[in-house]
LUMVOSE-234083 format. One record per residue (C-alpha): x, y, z. Coordinates in steps of 0.25 Angstrom, whole numbers, padded with zeros to 4 digits, always signed. Layout:
XYZ/...
***
This chain:
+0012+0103-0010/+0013+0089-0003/+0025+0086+0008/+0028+0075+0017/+0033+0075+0031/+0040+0068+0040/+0033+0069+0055/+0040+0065+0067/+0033+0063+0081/+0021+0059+0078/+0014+0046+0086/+0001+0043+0083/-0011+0047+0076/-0013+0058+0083/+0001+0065+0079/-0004+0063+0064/-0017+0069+0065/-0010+0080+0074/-0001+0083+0064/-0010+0085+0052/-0018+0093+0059/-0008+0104+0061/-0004+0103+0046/-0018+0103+0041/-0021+0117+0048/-0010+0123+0042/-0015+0132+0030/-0011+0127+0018/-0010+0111+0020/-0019+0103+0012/-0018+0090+0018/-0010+0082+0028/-0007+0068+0029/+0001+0063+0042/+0006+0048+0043/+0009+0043+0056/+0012+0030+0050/+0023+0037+0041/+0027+0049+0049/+0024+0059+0039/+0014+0069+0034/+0010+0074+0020/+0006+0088+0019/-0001+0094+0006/+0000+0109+0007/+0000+0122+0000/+0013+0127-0001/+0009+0142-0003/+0001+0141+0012/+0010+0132+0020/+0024+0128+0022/+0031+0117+0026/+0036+0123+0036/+0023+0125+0043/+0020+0112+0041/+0029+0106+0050/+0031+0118+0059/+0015+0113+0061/+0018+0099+0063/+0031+0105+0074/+0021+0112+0080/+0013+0100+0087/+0025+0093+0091/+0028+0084+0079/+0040+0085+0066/+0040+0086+0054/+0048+0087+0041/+0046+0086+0026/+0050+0072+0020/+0062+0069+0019/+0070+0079+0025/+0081+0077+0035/+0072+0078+0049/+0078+0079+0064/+0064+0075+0071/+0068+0067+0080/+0055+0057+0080/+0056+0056+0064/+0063+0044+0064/+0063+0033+0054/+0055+0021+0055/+0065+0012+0060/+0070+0023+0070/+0055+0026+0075/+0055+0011+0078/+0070+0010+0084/+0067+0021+0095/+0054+0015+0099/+0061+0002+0100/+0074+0010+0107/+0062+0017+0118/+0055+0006+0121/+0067-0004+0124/+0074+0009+0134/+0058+0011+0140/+0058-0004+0142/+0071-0004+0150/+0067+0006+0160/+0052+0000+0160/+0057-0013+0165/+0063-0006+0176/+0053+0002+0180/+0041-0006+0179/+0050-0018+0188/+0052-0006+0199/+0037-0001+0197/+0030-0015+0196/+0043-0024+0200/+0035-0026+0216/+0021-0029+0212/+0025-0042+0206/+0037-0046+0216/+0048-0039+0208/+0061-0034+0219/+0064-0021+0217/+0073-0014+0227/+0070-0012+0239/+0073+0002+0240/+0061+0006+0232/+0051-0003+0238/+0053+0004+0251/+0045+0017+0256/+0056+0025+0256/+0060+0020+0243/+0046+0022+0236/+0050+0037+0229/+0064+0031+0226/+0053+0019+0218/+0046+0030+0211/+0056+0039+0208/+0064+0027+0199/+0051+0023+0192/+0053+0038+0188/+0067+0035+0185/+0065+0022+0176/+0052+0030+0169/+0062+0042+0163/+0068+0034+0154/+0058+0029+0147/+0050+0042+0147/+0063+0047+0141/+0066+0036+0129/+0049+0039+0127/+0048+0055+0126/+0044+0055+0114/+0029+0052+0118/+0031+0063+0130/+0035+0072+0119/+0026+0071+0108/+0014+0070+0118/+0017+0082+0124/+0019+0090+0111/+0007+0084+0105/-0002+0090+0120/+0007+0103+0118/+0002+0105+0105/-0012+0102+0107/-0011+0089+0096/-0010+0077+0105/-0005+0065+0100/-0002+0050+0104/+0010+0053+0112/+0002+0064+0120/-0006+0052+0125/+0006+0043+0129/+0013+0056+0136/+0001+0059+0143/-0002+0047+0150/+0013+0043+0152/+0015+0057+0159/+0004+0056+0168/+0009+0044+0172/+0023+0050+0173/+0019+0061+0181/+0009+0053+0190/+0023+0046+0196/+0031+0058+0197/+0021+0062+0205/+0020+0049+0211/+0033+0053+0215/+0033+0065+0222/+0020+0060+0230/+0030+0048+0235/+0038+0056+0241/+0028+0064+0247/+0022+0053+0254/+0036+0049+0258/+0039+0062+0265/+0024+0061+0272/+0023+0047+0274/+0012+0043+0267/+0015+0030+0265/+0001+0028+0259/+0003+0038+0247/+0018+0033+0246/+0013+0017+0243/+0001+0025+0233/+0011+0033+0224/+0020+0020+0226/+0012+0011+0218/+0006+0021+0208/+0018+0025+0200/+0016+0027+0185/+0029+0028+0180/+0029+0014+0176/+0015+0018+0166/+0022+0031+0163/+0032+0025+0155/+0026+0011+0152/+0017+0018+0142/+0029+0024+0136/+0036+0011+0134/+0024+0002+0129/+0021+0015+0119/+0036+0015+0115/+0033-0001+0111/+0020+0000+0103/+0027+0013+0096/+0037+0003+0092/+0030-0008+0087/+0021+0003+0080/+0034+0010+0074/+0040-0005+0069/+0024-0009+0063/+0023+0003+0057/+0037+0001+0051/+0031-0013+0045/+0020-0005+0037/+0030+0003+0031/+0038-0009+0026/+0029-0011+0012/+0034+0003+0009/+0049+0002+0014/+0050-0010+0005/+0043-0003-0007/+0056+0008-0006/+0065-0004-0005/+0061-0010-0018/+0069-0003-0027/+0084-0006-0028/+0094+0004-0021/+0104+0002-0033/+0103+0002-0047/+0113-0004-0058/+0114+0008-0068/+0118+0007-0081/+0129+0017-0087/+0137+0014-0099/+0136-0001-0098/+0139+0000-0082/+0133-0004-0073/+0133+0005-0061/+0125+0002-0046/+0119+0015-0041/+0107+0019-0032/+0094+0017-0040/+0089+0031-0033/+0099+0036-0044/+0096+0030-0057/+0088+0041-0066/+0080+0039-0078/+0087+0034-0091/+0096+0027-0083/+0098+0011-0087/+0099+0001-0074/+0102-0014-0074/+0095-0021-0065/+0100-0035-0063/+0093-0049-0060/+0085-0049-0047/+0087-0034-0044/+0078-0022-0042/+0074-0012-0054/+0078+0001-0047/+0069+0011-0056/+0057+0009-0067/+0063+0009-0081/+0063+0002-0095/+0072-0010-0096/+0083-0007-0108/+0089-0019-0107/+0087-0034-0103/+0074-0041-0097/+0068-0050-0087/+0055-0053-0077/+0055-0040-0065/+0048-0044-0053/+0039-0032-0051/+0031-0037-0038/+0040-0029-0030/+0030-0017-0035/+0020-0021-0046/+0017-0032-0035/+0018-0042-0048/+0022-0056-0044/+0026-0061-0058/+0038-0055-0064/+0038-0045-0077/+0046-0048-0087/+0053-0035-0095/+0060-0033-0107/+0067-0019-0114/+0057-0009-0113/+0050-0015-0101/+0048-0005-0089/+0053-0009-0076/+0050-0005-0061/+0057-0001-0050/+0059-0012-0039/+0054-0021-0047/+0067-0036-0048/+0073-0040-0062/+0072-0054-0062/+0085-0061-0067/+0091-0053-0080/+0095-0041-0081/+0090-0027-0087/+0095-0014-0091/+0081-0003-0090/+0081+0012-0091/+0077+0020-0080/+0064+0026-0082/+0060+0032-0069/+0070+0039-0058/+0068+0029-0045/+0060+0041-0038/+0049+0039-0048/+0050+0025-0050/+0039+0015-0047/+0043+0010-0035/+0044+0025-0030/+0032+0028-0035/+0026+0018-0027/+0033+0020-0014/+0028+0034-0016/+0014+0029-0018/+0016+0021-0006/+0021+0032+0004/+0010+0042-0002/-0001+0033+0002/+0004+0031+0015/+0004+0044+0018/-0010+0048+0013/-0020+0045+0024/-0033+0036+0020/-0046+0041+0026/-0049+0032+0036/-0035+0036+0041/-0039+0051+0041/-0050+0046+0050/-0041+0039+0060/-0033+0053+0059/-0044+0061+0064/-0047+0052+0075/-0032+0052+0079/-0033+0066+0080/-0042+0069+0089/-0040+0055+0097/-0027+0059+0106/-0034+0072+0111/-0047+0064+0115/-0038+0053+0122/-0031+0064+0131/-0045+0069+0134/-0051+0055+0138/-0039+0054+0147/-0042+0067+0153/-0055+0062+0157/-0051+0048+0159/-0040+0054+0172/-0053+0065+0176/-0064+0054+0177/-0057+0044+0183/-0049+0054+0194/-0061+0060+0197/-0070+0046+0198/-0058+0039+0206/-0050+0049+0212/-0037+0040+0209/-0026+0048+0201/-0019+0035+0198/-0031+0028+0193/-0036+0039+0185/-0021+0043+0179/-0021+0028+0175/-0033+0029+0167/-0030+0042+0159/-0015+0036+0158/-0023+0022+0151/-0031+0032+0140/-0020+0040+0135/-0011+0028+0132/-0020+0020+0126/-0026+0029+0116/-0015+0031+0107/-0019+0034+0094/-0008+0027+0086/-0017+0015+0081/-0026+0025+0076/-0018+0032+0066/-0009+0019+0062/-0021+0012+0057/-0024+0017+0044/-0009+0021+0039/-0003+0008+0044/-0014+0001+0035/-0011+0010+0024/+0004+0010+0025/+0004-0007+0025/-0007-0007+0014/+0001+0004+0003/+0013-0004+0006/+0009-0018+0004/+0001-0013-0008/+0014-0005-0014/+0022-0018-0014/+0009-0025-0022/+0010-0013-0033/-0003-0007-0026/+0000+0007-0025/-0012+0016-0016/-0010+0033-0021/-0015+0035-0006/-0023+0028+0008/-0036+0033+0004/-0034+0024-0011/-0031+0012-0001/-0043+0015+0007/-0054+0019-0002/-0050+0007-0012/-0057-0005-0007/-0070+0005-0009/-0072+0002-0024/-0081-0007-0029/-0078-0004-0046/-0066-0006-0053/-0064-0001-0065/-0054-0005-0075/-0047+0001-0086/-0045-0010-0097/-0033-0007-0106/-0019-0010-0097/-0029-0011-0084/-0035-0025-0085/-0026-0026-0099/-0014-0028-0101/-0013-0016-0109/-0006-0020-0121/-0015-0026-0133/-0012-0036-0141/-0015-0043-0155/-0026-0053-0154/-0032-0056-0167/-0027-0053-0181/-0041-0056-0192/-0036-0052-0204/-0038-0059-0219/-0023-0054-0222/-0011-0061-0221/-0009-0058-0205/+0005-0054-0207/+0002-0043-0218/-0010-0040-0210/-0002-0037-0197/+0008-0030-0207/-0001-0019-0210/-0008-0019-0197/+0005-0016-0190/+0011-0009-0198/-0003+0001-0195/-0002-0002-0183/+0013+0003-0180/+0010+0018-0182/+0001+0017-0168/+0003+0019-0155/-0011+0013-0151/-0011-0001-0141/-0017-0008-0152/-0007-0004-0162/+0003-0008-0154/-0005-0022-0152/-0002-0024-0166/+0013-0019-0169/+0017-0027-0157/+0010-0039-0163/+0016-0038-0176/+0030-0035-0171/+0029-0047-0162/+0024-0057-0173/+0036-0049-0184/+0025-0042-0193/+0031-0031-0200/+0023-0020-0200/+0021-0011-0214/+0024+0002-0215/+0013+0013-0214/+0013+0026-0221/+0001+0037-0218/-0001+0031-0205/-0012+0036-0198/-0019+0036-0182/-0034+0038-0181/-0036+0040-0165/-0046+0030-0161/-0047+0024-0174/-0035+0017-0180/-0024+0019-0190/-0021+0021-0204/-0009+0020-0215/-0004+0015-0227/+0004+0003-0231/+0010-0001-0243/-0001+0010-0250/-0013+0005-0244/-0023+0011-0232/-0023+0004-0220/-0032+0006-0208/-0032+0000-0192/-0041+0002-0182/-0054+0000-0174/-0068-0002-0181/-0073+0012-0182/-0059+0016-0190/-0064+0005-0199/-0078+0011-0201/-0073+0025-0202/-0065+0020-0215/-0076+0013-0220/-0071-0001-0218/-0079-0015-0213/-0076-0029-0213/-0088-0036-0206/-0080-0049-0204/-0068-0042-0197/-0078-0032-0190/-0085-0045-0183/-0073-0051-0181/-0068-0040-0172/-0080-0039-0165/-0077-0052-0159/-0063-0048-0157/-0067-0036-0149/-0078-0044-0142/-0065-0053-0135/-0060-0038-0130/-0049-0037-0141/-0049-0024-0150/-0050-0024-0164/-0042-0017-0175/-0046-0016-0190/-0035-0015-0200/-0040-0010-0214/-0034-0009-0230/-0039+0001-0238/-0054-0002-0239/-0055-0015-0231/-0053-0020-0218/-0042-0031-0218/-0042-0038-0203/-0041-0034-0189/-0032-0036-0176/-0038-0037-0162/-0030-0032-0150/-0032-0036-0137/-0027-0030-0124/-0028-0042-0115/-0032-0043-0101/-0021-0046-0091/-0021-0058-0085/-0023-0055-0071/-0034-0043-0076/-0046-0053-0076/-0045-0062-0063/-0043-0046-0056/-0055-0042-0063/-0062-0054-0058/-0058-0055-0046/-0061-0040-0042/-0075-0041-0049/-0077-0053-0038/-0072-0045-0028/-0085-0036-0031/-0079-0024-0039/-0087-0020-0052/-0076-0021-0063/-0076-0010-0073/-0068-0009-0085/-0066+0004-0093/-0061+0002-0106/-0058+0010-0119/-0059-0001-0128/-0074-0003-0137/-0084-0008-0131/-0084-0022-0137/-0070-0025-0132/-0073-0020-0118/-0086-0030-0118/-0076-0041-0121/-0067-0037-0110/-0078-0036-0099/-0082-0051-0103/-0065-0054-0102/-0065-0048-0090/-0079-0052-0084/-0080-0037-0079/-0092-0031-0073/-0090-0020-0084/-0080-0012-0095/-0084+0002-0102/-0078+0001-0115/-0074+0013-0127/-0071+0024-0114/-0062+0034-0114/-0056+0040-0103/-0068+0049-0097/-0075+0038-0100/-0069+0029-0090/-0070+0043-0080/-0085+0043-0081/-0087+0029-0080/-0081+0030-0068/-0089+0042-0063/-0102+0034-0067/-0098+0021-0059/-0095+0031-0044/-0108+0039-0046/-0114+0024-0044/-0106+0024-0032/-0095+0016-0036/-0082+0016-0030/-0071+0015-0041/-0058+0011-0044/-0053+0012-0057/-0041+0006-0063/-0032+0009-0075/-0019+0012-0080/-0018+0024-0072/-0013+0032-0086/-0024+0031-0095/-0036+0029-0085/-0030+0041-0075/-0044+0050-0076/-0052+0036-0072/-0041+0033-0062/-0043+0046-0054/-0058+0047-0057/-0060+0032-0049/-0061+0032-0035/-0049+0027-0034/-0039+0023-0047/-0031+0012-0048/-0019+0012-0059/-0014-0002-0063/-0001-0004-0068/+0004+0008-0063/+0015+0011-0056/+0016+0025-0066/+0015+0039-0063/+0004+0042-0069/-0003+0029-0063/-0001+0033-0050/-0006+0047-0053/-0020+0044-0058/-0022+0032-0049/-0025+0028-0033/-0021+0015-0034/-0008+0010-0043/-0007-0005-0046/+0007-0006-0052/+0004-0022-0058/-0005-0023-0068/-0013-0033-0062/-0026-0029-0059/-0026-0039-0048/-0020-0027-0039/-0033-0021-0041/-0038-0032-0031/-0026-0032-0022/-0027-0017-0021/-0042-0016-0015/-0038-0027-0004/-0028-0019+0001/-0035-0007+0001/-0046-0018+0009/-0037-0022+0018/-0032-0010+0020/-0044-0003+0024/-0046-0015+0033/-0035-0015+0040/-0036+0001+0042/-0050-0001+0048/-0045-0013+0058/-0034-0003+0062/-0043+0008+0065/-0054+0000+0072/-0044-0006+0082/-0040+0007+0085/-0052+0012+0088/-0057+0002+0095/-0044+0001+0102/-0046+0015+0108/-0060+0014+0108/-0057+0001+0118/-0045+0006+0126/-0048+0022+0131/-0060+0017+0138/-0052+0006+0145/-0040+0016+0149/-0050+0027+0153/-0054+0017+0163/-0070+0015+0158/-0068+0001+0162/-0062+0000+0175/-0074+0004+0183/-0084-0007+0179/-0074-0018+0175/-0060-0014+0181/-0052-0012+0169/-0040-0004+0169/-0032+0000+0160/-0015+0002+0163/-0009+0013+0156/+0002+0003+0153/-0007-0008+0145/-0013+0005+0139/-0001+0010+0133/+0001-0006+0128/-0012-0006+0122/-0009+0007+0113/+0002+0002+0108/-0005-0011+0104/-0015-0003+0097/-0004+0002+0088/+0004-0011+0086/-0011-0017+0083/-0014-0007+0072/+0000-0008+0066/+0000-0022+0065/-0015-0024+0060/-0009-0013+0047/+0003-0022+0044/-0008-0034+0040/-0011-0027+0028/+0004-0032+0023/-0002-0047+0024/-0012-0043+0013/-0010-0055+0002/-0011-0045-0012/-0008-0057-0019/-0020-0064-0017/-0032-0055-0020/-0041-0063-0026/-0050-0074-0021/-0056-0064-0011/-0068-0055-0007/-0069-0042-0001/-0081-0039+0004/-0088-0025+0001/-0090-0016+0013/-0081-0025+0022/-0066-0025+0024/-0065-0040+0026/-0059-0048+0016/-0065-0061+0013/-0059-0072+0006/-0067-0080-0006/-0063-0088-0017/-0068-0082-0031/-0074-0094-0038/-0065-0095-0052/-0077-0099-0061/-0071-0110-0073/-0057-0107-0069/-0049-0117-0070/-0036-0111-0074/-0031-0107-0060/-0015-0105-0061/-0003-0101-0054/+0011-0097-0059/+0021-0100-0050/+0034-0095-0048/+0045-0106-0046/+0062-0105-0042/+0071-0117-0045/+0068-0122-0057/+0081-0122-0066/+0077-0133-0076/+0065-0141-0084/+0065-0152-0073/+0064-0143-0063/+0052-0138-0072/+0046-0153-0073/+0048-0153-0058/+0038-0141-0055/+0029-0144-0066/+0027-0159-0058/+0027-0155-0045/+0015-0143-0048/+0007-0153-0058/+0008-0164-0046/-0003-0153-0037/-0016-0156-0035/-0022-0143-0043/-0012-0141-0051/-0016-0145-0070/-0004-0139-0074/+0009-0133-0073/+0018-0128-0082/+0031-0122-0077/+0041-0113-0085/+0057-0114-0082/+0060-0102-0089/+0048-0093-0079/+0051-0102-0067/+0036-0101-0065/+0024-0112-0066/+0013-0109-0069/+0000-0118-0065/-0014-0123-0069/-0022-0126-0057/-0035-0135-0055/-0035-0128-0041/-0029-0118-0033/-0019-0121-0026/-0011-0115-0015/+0003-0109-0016/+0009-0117-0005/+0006-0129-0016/+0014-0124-0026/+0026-0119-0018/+0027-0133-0011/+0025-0141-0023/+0037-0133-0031/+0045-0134-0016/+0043-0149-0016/+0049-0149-0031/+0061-0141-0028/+0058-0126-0032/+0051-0114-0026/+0038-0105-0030/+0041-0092-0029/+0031-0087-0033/+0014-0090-0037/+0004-0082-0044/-0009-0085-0050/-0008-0090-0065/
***
């Protein structure tokens, strides 16, 4: 069994890796997942052994909460983001209140400040101590949370960030209290000398300056960490909250969380498609960038399926619901999404263990630090100051935000660019491959065949007459080619009697009393039938990548029709582009061995296997990784589900679909095989950007205990405040925060035109040479044209740029599209189009 929960209290890195350890002990868990990042903690577990009840009596017991997601919780810490942020924000601006006071008191003489008399006096010194004290209780107060948690986290022998911070803020606390009663001491004894010594060493002001300046970085931690969940938040506000059902001819607005499946919905111009669905009624162009990532507008008809969150252009349509909201694919993806963030990467699990163990060692070195010192220098203050200096400043916090930050920013940003990663380790382990390989049929096609060539000495009509009318009886692609062909072009197709399906082979039947026969060469042979001529031709055709069906009467063999499933457009340039990039592109392919050769030269491809079946594909696969590859293979995530999960890593494009999401690690929802590209420099950046995390805090610890332990006062003087060191840990956070939210400045758009370098995580920029291109074209998107003058208008005012051979521009699409000598920059379109009076809206490659 697999469940969620809510924690509250925890801190740091350290909390998370306490927490875990405690569950994992428990007989019966299998695994244990804890986000700080999230505040929550997936548990797989054997039911029969171990209860949920234990689970979080386990995680009670070190001094933390927890409840199962989604129930009504009264921890008082488990508060929702905005809240976390709000109370920090709230205890920072009441600390500072006091602080100002306090420190104006405490420091006000050193720098000329008046402060009344009455405490600048011998007599008055106690009376100056004792309202330190005063002004410190406050803030101490508004700040008991880290007094708290760090105390139950020494009680319970599972020490955590807060442990550190209420260590050195109560040594310092204490130190004054007993600054205190030594004041009064020497007051009743006269010992002026011990008077003045207590006098000027007071740490209340230290005390609960590290509180404060804590409180401030946990802030601006809280309101950065809020910012990486954004990409996520937004992805659950895609879909609309209402939805226009559709009951007897009314219309009736209700939540879309309602609507149920066979329910009809009218979705107006400009609004949101609530649900996935078939559309019943009506058409238009729906802007699906909002989760395919698509730029370009799909139009749909009756019978086209819509998706959820997806905007109807500007008419209206009526579509039936097809799946309940919770299941839709917007859901689906916000699922994937939050699932991903919640699994943990290995790197991460690393920095996990570190954390750990980490806290424990700190309160050790400050042990050490204090013993070494006292016993070297006999000073208490100097000595306190120093072990005060190492606890503050070795928070963990940087540490165990590096890696989920990173993985947070990049699911999320990937999610709106309909890149979905099934967990962290995908998103870690993808920029590792080094061979793609393809399926061809609805991969790098487009999936649906089409009629390419007719050869027949017939009439063609009564030829297509009889090959349809074959052709009608089956359910195979190719079949389909032709009935759709025929029904396009208004060819009546003959009636079929005996009609008959030879798997693997082709059809049979008989029209008006004779014997007609349709299929691939060996059917032909298999009936004793050959027509040299015909057979020539068709090796030709298939030599172009298109397959070839033979149409028979009786004992003869009367013409042929060539099918072809073309490439997409984009498939080729993605192809090419990746093989540049350094990947050895493979294709696996069903299709005979002649029609796979002409698609590897279509497709200049380092190689394609053709005639495979579906084991095949599998050991194909298994024969590339024995050689040590590492590799990724991608497919429709329905068909190619065994190759899918025997890969190092799947990848299911066009998904989006149960079943897709099932078999695969990575799910492209677009069809464009150019989020192949876009998918491994995330996963690049991601890793990069992870790795710059970690080394900064590393090295920032690895700098910073030796300097607050004091290792360079001696030979240089150096010397470290407990105040600048409490500063310093909260930059540490604030740095690895922010260093994580540049992964939401990655440009997905522009993928190509660029090297990655093996073995290195830099990203180098390079043009790819486009040998003979000189087609290079833009479509541009264009608002305000309303008539053909306006049309002319455009069309001069784009013709009129150095660069530009052609432009032809379409009223009815508001779009131009544009031949290009050169590239050129966006910014030169868009002013041109300004200076003429319209706007761009939009640019893509041609």
């Amino acid at each position: 069994m697999k469940k969620t929960f809510d924690i509250s209290g925890m801190t740091c890195a350290a909390c998370a890796a306490n927490i875990e350890r405690a569950v994992n002990k428990l007989p019966g868990t299998k695994t244990c997942n804890v986000s700080l990042l999230t505040n929550s903690m997936n548990v797989e577990y054997d039911e029969n052994e171990l209860k949920t009840e234990e689970i979080i009596s386990s995680i009670d017991k070190i001094g933390y909460g927890a409840k199962e997601k989604g129930e009504e919780g009264k921890e008082k810490n488990n508060l929702s983001d905005n809240s976390r942020a709000e109370n920090l924000k709230n205890r920072f601006i009441i600390s500072m209140a006091f602080l100002i006071v306090l420190m104006y008191i405490a420091m006000g003489p050193m720098i000329g400040l008046k402060v009344p008399n009455v405490l600048m006096t011998m007599e008055g010194t106690v009376s100056y101590a004792f309202l330190q004290f005063l002004l410190a209780l406050p803030i101490l107060y508004v700040n008991r949370d880290f007094y708290i948690s760090g105390f139950k986290g020494l009680k319970n022998f599972a020490p955590n960030m807060d442990s550190l911070i209420f260590l050195g803020s109560f040594a310092a606390l204490l130190y004054g209290i007993l600054a205190i009663f030594r004041m009064s001491y020497a007051l009743k004894t006269g010992d002026m000398n011990l008077l003045m010594t207590y006098r000027h060493n007071l740490y209340f002001e230290s005390a609960v300056m590290i509180l404060t300046l804590i409180t401030l970085g946990k802030y601006f931690e809280e309101r950065s960490k809020d910012k990486t969940k954004d990409s996520l938040k937004s992805l659950m506000d895609l879909v609309p909250k209402m939805a226009n059902l559709v009951i007897d001819g009314k219309i009736i607005t209700q939540k879309a969380s309602d609507l149920k499946i066979g329910d009809i919905v009218l979705v107006k111009p400009g609004e949101k498609v609530p649900t996935d669905g078939i559309i019943v009624e009506g058409e238009g162009s729906i802007d699906q960038s909002l989760v395919t990532g698509e730029s370009i507008p799909v139009f749909k008809e009756k019978g086209d399926s819509v998706i959820s969150a997806s905007i109807n252009g500007n008419s209206a349509f009526k579509f039936r619901v097809s799946k309940n909201p919770e299941d839709s694919t917007i859901s689906q993806i916000v699922n994937l999404v939050t699932e991903a963030n919640q699994s943990k990467a290995p790197i991460a699990k690393l920095a996990d263990k570190i954390s750990g163990i980490f806290v424990p060692t700190v309160i050790i070195i400050s042990i050490l630090t204090f013993s070494i010192w006292f016993l070297y220098s006999k000073d208490l203050e100097m000595s306190l100051n120093f072990a005060i200096s190492v606890l503050v400043i070795s928070c963990p916090c940087a540490l165990g935000l590096a890696t989920p930050l990173s993985i947070m920013v990049a699911t999320g940003e990937s999610a709106k660019n309909g890149l979905l990663f099934k967990d962290a380790e995908i998103l870690e382990n993808l920029h590792k491959v080094d061979t793609i390989m393809l399926d061809k049929t609805g991969t790098i096609t487009i999936g649906k065949p089409k009629v390419s060539d007719i050869i027949s000495n017939m009439d063609e009509k009564k030829f297509l007459e009889i090959a349809s009318g074959l052709e009608k009886n089956s359910q195979h692609p190719l079949s389909l080619a032709i009935t759709d062909y025929a029904i396009e072009n208004k060819i009546n197709s003959l009636s079929v009697n005996d009609f008959k399906a030879v798997t693997g082979r082709g059809v049979m039947g008989n029209i008006q009393g004779k014997k007609y026969l349709a299929g691939n060469i060996n059917f032909m042979a298999e009936n004793d039938l050959e027509n040299m001529a015909l057979k020539k031709k068709a090796e030709e055709l298939s030599e172009d990548g298109k397959t070839v069906m033979y149409f028979a009467e009786e004992n003869k063999i009367i013409g042929l029709i060539s099918v072809i499933d073309p490439p997409k457009e984009s498939s080729k340039s993605a192809l090419e582009n990746l093989k540049a990039l350094g990947y050895e592109i493979v294709v696996l392919t069903g299709d005979n061995k002649i029609t796979a050769r002409a698609f590897k030269k279509i497709l200049n491809i380092n190689e394609i296997y053709g005639e495979l079946m579906p084991q095949d594909k599998n050991q194909i696969i298994m024969d590339y990784q024995k050689r040590g590859k590492k590799v990724l293979m991608v497919g429709d995530g329905i068909n190619d589900a065994p190759s899918l999960a025997r890969a190092d890593i799947g990848m299911a494009v066009g998904g989006g679909t149960d079943s897709a999401i099932e078999s695969s690690d990575v799910v492209l929802i677009s069809k464009d095989l150019s989020d192949i590209s876009k998918a491994i420099k995330i996963s690049k950046a991601t890793i990069k950007n992870i790795k710059e995390n970690l080394f900064w805090a590393f090295f920032y610890n690895a700098l910073c205990i030796p300097l607050a332990a004091g290792l360079f006062f001696i030979p240089f003087g150096i010397k470290l405040n407990p105040m600048i060191a409490a500063e310093a840990m909260s930059f540490s956070s604030f740095f690895v925060v922010t260093n994580a939210l540049r992964l939401k400045k990655i440009n997905l758009r522009k993928i190509f035109n660029k090297t990655y370098e093996k073995n290195n995580f830099t990203i180098e920029e390079k043009n790819i040479e486009k040998k003979g291109e000189d087609n290079m074209k833009k479509l541009l998107k264009i608002e305000g044209m309303s008539c053909n003058h306006c049309v002319s208008h455009v069309k001069s005012a784009l013709e009129s740029l150095d660069g530009v051979k052609s432009a032809d521009v379409s009223l009815e699409k508001n779009e131009a599209e544009v031949s290009l000598e050169k590239d050129l920059k966006d910014k030169v379109f868009e002013k041109a189009i300004e200076d003429a009076g319209y706007k761009v809206t939009q640019i893509n490659e041609g």
